[in-house]
Every structure is written in structure tokens, then in C-alpha cells.
mmCIF file of the N, C-alpha and C atoms, coordinates in Angstrom:
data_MODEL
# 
_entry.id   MODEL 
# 
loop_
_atom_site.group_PDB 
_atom_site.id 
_atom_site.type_symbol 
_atom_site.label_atom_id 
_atom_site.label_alt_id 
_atom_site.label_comp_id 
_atom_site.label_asym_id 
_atom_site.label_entity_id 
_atom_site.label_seq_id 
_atom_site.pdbx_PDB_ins_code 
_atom_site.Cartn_x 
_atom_site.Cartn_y 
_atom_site.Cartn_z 
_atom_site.occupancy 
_atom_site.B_iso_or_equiv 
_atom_site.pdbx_formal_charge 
_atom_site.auth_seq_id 
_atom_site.auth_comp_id 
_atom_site.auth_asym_id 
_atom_site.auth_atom_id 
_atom_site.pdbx_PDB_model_num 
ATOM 1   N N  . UNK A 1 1  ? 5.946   18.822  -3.697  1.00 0.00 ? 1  UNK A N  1 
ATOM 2   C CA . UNK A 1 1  ? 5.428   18.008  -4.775  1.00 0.00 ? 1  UNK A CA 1 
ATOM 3   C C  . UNK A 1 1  ? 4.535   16.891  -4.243  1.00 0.00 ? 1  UNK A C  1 
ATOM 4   N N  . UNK A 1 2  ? 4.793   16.042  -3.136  1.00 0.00 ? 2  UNK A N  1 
ATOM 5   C CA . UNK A 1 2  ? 4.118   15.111  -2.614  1.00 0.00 ? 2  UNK A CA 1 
ATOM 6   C C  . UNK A 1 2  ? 2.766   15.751  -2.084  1.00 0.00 ? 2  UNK A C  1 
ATOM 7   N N  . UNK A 1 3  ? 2.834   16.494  -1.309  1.00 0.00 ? 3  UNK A N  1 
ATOM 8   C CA . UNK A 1 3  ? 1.989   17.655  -0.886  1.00 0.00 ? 3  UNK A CA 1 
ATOM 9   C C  . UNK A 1 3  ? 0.368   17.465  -1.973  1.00 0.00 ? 3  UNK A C  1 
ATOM 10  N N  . UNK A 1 4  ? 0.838   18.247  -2.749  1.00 0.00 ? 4  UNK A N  1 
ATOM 11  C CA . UNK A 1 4  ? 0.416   18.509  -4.156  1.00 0.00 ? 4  UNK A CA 1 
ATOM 12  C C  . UNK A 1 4  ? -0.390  17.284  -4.598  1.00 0.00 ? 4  UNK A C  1 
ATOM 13  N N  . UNK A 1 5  ? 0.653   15.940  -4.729  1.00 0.00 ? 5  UNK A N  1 
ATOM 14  C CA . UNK A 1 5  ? -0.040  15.367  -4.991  1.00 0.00 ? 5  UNK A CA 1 
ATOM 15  C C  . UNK A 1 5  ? -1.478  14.183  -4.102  1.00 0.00 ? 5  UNK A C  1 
ATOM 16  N N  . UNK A 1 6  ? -1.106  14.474  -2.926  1.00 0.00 ? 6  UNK A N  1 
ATOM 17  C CA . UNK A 1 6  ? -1.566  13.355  -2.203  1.00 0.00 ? 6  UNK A CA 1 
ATOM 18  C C  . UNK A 1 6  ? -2.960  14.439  -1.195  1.00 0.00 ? 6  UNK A C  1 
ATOM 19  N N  . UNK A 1 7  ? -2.549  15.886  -1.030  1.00 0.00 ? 7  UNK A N  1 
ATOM 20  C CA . UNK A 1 7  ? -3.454  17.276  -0.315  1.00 0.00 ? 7  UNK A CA 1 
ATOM 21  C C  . UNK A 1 7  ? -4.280  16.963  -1.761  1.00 0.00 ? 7  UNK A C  1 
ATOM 22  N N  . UNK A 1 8  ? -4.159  18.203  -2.938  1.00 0.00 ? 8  UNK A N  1 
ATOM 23  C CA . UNK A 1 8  ? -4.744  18.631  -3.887  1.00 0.00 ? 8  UNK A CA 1 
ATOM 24  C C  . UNK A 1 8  ? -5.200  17.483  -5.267  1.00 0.00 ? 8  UNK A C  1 
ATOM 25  N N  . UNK A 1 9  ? -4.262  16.329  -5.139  1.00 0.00 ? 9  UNK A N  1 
ATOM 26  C CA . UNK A 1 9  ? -5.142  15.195  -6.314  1.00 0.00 ? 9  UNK A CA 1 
ATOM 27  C C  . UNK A 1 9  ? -4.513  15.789  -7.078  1.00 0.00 ? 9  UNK A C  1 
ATOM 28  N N  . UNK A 1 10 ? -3.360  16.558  -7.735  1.00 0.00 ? 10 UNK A N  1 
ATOM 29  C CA . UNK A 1 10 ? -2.708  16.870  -8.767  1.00 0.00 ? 10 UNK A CA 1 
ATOM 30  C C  . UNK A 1 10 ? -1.871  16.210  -8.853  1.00 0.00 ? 10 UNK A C  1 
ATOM 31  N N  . UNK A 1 11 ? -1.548  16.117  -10.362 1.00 0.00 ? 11 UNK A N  1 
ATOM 32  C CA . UNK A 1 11 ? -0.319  14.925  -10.873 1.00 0.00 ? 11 UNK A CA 1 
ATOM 33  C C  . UNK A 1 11 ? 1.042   16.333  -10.945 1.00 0.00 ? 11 UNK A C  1 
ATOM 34  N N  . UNK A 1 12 ? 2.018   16.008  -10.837 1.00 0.00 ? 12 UNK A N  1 
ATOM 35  C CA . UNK A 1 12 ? 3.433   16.504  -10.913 1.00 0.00 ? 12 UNK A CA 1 
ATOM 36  C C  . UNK A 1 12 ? 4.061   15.882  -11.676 1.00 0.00 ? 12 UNK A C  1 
ATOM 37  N N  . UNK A 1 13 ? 4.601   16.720  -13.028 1.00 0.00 ? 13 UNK A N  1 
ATOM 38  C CA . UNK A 1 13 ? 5.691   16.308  -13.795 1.00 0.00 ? 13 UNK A CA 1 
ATOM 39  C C  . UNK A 1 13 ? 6.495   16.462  -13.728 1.00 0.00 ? 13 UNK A C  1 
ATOM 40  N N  . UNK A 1 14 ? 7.301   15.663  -13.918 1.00 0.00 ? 14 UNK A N  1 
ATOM 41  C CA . UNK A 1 14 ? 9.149   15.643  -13.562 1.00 0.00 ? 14 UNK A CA 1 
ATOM 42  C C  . UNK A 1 14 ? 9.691   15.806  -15.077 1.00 0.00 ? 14 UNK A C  1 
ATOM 43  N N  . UNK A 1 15 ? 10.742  17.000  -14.720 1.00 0.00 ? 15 UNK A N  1 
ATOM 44  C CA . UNK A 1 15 ? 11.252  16.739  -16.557 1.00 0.00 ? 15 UNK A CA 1 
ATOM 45  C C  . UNK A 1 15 ? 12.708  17.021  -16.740 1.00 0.00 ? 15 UNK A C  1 
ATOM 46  N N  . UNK A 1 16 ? 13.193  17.100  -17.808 1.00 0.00 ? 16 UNK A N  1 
ATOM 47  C CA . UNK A 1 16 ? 14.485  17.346  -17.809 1.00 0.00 ? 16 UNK A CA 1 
ATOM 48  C C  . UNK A 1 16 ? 14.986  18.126  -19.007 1.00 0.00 ? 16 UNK A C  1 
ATOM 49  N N  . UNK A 1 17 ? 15.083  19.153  -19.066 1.00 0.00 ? 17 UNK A N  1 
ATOM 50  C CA . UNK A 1 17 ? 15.161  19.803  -20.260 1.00 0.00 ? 17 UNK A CA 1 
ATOM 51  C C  . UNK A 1 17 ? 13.697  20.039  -21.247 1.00 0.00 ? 17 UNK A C  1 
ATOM 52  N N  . UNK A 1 18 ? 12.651  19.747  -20.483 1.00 0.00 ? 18 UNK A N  1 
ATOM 53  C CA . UNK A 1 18 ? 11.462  20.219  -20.820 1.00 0.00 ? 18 UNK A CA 1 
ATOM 54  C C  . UNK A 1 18 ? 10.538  18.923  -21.276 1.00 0.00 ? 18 UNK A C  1 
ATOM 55  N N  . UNK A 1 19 ? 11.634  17.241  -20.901 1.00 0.00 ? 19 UNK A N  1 
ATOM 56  C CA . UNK A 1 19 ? 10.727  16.621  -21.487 1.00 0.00 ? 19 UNK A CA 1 
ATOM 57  C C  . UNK A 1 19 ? 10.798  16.027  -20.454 1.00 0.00 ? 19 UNK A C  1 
ATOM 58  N N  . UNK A 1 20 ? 8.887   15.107  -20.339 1.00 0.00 ? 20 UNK A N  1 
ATOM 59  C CA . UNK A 1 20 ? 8.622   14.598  -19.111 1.00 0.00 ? 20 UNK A CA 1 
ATOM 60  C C  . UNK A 1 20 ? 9.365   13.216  -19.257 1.00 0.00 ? 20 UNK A C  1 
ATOM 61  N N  . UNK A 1 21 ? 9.735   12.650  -17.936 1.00 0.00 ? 21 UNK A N  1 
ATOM 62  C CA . UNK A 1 21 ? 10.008  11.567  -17.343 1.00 0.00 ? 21 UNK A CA 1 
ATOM 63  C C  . UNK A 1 21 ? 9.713   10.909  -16.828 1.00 0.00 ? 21 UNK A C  1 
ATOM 64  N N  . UNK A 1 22 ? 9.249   11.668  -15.527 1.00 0.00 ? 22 UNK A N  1 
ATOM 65  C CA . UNK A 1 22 ? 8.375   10.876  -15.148 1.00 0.00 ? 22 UNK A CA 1 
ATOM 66  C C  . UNK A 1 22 ? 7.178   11.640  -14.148 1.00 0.00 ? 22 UNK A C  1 
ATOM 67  N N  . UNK A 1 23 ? 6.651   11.178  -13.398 1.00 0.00 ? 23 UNK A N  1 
ATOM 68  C CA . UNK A 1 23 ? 5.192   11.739  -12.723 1.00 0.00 ? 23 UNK A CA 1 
ATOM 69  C C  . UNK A 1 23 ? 4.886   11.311  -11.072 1.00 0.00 ? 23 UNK A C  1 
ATOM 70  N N  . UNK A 1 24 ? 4.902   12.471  -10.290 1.00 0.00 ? 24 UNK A N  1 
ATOM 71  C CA . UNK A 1 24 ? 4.119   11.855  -8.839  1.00 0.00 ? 24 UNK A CA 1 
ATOM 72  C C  . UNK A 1 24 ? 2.821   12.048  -9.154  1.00 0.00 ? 24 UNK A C  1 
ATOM 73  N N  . UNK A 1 25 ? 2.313   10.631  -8.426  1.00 0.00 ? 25 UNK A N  1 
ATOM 74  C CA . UNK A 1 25 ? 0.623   11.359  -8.818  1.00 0.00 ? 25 UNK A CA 1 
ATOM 75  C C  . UNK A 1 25 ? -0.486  10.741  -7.639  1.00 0.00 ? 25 UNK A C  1 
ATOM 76  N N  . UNK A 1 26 ? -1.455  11.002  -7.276  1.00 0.00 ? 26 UNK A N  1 
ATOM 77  C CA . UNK A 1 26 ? -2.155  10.788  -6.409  1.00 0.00 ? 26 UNK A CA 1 
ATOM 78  C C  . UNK A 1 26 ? -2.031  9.331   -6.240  1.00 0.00 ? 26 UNK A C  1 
ATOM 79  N N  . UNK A 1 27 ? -1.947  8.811   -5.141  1.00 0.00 ? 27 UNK A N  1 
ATOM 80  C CA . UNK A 1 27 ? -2.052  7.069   -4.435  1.00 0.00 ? 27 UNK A CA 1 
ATOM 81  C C  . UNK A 1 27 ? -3.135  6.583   -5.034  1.00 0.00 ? 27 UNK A C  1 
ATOM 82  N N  . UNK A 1 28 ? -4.708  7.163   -4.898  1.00 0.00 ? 28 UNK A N  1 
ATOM 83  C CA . UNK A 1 28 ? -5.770  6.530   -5.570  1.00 0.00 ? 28 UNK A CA 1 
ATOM 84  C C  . UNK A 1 28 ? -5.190  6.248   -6.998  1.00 0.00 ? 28 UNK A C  1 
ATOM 85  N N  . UNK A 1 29 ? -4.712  7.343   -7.729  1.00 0.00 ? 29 UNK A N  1 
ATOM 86  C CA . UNK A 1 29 ? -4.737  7.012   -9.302  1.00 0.00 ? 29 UNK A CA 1 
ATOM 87  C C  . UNK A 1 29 ? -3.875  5.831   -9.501  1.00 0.00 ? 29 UNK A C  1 
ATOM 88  N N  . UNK A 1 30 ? -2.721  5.768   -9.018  1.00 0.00 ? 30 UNK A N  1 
ATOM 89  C CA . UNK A 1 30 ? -1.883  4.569   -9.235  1.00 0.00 ? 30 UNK A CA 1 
ATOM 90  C C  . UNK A 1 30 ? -2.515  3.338   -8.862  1.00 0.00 ? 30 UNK A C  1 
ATOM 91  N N  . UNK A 1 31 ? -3.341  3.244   -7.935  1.00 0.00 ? 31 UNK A N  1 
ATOM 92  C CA . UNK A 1 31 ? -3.401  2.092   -7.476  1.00 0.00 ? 31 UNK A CA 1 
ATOM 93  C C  . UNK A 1 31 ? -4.819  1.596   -8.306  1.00 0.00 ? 31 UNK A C  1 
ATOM 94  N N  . UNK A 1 32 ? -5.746  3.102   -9.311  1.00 0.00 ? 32 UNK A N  1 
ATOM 95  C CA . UNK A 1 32 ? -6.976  2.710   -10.292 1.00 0.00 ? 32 UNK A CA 1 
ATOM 96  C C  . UNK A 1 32 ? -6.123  2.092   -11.563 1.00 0.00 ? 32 UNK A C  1 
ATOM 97  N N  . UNK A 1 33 ? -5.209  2.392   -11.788 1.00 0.00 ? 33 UNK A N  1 
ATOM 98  C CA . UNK A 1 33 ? -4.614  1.980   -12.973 1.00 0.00 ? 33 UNK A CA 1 
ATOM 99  C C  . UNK A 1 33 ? -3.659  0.786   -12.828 1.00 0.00 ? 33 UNK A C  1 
ATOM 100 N N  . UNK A 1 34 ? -3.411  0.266   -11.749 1.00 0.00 ? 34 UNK A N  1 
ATOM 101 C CA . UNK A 1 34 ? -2.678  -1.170  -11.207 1.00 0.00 ? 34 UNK A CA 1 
ATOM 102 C C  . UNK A 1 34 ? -4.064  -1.925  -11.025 1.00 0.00 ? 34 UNK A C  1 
ATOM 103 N N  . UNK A 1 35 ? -5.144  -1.477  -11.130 1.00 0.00 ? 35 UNK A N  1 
ATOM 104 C CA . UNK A 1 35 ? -6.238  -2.418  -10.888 1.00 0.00 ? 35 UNK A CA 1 
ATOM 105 C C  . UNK A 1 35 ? -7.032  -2.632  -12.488 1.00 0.00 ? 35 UNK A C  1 
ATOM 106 N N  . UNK A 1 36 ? -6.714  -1.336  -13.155 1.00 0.00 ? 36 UNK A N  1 
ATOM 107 C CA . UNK A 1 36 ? -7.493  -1.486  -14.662 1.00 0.00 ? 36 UNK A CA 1 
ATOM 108 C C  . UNK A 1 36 ? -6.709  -2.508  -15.263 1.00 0.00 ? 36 UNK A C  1 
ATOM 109 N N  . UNK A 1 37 ? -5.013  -2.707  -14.770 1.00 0.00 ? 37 UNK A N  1 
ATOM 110 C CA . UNK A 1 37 ? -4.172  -3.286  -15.420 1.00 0.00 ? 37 UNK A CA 1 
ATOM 111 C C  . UNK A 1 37 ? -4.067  -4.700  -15.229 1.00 0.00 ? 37 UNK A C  1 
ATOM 112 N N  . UNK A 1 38 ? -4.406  -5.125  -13.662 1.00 0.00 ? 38 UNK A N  1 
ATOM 113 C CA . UNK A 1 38 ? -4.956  -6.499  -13.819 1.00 0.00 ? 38 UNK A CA 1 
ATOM 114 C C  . UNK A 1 38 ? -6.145  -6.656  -14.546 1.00 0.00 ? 38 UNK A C  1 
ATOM 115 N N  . UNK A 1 39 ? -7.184  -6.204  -14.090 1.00 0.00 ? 39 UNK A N  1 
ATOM 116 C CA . UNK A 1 39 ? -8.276  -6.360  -14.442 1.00 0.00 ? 39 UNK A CA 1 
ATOM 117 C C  . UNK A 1 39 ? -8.316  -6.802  -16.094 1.00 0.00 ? 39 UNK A C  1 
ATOM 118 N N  . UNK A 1 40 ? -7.100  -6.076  -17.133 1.00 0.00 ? 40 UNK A N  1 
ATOM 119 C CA . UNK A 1 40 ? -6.744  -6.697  -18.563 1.00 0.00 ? 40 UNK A CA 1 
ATOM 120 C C  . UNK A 1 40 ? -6.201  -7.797  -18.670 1.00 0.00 ? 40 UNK A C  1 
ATOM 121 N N  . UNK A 1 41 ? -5.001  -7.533  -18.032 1.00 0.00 ? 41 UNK A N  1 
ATOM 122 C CA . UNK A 1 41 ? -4.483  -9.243  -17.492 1.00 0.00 ? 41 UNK A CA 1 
ATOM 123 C C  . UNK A 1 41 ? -5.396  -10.560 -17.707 1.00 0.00 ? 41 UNK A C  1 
ATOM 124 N N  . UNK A 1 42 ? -6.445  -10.178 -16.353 1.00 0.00 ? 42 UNK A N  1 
ATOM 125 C CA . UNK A 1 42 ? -7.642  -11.488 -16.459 1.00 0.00 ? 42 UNK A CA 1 
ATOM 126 C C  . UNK A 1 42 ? -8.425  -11.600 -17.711 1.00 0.00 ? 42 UNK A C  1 
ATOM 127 N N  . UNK A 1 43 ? -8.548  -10.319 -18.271 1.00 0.00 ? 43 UNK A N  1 
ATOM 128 C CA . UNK A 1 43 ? -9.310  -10.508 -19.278 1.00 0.00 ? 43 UNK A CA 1 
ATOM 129 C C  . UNK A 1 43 ? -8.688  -11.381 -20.926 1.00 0.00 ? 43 UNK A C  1 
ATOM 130 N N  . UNK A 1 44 ? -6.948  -11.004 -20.664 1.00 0.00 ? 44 UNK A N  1 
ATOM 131 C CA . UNK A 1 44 ? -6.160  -11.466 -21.694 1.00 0.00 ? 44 UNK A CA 1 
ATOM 132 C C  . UNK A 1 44 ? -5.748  -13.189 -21.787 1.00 0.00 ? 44 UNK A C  1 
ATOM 133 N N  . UNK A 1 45 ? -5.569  -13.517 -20.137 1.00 0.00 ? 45 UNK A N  1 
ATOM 134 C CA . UNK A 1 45 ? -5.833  -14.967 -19.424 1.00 0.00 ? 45 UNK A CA 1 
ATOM 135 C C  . UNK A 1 45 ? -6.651  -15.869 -19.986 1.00 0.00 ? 45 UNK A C  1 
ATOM 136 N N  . UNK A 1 46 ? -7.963  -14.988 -19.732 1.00 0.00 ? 46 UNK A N  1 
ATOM 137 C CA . UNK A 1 46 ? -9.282  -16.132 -19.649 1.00 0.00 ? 46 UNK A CA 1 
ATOM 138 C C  . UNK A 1 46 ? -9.913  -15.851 -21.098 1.00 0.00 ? 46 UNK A C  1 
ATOM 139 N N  . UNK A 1 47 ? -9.395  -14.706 -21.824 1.00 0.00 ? 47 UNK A N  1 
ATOM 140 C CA . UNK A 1 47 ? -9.116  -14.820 -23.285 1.00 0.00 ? 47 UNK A CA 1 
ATOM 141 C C  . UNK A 1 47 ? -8.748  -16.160 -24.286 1.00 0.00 ? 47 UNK A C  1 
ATOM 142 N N  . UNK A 1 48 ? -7.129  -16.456 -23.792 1.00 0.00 ? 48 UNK A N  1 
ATOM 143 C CA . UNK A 1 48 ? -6.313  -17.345 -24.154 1.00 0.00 ? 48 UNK A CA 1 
ATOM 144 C C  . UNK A 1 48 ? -6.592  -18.689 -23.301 1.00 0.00 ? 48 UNK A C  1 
ATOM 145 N N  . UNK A 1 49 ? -7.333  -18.826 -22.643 1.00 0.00 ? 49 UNK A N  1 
ATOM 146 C CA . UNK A 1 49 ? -7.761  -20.260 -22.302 1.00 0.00 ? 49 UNK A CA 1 
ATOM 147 C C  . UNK A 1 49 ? -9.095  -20.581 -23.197 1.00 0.00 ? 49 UNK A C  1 
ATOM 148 N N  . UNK A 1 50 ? -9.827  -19.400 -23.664 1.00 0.00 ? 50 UNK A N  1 
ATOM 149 C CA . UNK A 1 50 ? -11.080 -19.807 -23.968 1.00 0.00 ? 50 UNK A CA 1 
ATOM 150 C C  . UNK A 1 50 ? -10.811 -20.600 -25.568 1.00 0.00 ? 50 UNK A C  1 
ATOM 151 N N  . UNK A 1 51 ? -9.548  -19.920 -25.919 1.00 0.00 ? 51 UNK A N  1 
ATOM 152 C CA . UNK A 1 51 ? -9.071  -20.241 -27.348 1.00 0.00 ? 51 UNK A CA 1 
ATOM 153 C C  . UNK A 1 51 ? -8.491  -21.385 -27.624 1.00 0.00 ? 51 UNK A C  1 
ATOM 154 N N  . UNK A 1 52 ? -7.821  -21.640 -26.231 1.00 0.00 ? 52 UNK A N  1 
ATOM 155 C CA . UNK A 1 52 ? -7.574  -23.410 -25.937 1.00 0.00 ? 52 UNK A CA 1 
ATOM 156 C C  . UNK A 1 52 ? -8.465  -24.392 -25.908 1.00 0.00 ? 52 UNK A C  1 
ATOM 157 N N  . UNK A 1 53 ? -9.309  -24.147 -25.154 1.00 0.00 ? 53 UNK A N  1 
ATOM 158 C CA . UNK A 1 53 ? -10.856 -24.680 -25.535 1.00 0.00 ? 53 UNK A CA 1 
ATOM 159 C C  . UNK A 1 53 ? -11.184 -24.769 -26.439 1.00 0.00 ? 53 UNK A C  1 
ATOM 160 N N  . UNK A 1 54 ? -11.112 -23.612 -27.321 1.00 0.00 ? 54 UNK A N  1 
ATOM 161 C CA . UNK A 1 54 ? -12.117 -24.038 -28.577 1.00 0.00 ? 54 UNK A CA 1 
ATOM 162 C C  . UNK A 1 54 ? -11.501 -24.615 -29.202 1.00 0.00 ? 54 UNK A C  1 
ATOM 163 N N  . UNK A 1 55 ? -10.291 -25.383 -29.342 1.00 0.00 ? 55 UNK A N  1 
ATOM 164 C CA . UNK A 1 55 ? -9.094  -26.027 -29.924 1.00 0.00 ? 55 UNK A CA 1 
ATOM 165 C C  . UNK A 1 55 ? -8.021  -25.609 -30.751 1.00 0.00 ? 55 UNK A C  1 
ATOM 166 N N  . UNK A 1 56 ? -7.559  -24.021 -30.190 1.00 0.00 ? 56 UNK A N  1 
ATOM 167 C CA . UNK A 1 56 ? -6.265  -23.478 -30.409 1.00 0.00 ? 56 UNK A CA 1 
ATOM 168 C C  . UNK A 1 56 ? -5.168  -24.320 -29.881 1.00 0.00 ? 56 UNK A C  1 
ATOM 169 N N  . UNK A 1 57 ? -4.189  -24.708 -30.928 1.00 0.00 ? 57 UNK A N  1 
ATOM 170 C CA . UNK A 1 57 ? -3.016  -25.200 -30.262 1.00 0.00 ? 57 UNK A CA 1 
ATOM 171 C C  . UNK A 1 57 ? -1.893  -23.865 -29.470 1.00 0.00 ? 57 UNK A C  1 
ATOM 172 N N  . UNK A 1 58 ? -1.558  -23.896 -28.305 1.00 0.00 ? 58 UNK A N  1 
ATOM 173 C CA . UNK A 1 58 ? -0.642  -22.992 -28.027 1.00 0.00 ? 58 UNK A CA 1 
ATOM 174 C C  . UNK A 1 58 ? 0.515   -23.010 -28.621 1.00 0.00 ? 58 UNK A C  1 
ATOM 175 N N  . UNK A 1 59 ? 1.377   -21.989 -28.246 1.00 0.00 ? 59 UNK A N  1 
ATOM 176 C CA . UNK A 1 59 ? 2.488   -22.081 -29.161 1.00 0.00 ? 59 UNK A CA 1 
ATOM 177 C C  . UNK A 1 59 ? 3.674   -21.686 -27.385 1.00 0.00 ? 59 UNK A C  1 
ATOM 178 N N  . UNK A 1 60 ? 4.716   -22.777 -27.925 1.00 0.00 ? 60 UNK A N  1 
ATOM 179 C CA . UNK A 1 60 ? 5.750   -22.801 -27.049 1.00 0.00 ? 60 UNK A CA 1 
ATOM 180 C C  . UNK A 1 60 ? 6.295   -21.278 -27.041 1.00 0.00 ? 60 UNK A C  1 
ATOM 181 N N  . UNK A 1 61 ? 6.771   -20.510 -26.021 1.00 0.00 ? 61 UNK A N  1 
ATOM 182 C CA . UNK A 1 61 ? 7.584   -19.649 -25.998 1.00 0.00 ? 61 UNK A CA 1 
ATOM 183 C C  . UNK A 1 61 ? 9.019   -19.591 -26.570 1.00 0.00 ? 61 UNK A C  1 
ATOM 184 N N  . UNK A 1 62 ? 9.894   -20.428 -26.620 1.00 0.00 ? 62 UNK A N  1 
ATOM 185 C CA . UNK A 1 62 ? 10.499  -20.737 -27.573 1.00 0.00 ? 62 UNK A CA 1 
ATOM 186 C C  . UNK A 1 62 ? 10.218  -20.748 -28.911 1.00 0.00 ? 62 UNK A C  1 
ATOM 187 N N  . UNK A 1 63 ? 9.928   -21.321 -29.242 1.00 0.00 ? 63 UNK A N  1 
ATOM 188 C CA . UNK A 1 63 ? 9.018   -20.981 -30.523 1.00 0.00 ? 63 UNK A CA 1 
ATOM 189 C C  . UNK A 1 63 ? 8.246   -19.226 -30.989 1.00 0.00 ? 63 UNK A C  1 
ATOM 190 N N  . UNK A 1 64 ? 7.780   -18.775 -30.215 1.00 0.00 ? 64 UNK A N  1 
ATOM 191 C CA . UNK A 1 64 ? 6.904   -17.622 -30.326 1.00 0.00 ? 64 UNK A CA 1 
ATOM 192 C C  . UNK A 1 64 ? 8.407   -16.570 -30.445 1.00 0.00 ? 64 UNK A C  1 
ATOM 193 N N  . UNK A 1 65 ? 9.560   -16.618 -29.473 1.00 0.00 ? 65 UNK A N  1 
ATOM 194 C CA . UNK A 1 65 ? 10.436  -15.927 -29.586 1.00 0.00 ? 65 UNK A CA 1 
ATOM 195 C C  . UNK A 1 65 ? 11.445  -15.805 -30.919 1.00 0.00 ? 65 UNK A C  1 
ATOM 196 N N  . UNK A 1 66 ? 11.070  -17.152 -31.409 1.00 0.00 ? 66 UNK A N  1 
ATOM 197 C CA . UNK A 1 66 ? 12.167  -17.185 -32.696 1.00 0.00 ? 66 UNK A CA 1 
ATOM 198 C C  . UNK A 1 66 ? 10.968  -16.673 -33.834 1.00 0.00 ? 66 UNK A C  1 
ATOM 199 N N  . UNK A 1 67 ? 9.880   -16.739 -33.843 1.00 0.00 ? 67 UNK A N  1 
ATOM 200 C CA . UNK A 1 67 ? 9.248   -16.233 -35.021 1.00 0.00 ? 67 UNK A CA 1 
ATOM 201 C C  . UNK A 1 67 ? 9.187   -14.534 -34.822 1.00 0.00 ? 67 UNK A C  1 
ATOM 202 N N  . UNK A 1 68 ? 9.591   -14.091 -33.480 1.00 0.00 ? 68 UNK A N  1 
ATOM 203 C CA . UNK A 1 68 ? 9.557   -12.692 -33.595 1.00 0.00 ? 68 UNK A CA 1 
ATOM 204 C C  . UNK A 1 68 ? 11.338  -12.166 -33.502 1.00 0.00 ? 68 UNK A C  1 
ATOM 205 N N  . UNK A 1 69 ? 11.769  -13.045 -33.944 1.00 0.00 ? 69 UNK A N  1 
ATOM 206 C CA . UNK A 1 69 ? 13.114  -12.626 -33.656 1.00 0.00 ? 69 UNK A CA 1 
ATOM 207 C C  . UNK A 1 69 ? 13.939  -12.107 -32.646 1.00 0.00 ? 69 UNK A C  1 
ATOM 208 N N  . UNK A 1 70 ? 13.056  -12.639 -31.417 1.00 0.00 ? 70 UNK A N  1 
ATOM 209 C CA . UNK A 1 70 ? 14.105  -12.074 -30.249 1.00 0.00 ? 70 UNK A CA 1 
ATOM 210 C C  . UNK A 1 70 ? 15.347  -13.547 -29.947 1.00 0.00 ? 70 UNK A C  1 
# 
């Protein structure tokens, strides 16, 4: 399976009774999609500062947790 994925660039599904779980998959791909995933991060960051700026009040986490009911 490692083989497979890291020789040939094929993803491997792992399953269990026919449903997937989980996936080996090529080193490049994980590490394009840990980079698309910051890369949102910064974008969600410098999002929410720009909104502070423009004179959004933030909202306490406390607060944000009780209006969603956790």
C-alpha cells in the first residue's frame, strides 16, 4: 500500500465493511492540502482583522460559545 502510494502517486482506501475510513496517499498531496489549508487560515486571519479595522467589534469566545450553544 505505501509502495503504491509514494512509487505510483495513487491514493489507497482503507475501509471496513465497504465504507471508507480512511486513506494513504502520496506525501506531495498531503503536504498540497496542509499548505491550501494554511494558506485559508491566513486568508480567514487577515479577513477578521480587516473587519476590526473597519470597526467590527469582536466577540469574546465565551460569548460566541453560549450563542451557539456549546
Amino acid at each position: 500500500m505505501v509502495s503504491r502510494a509514494h512509487y505510483a502517486g495513487r491514493i489507497t482506501y482503507i475501509t471496513r465493511r465497504g465504507q471508507r475510513l480512511a486513506a494513504i496517499v502520496p506525501v506531495e498531496l498531503a503536504e498540497a492540502i496542509e499548505r491550501a489549508e494554511d494558506a485559508s487560515d491566513v486568508a480567514a486571519a487577515r479577513e477578521a482583522l480587516d473587519r476590526i479595522d473597519a470597526g467590527d467589534t469582536p466577540i469574546a469566545l465565551a460569548e460566541l460559545r453560549s450563542e451557539l450553544g456549546l
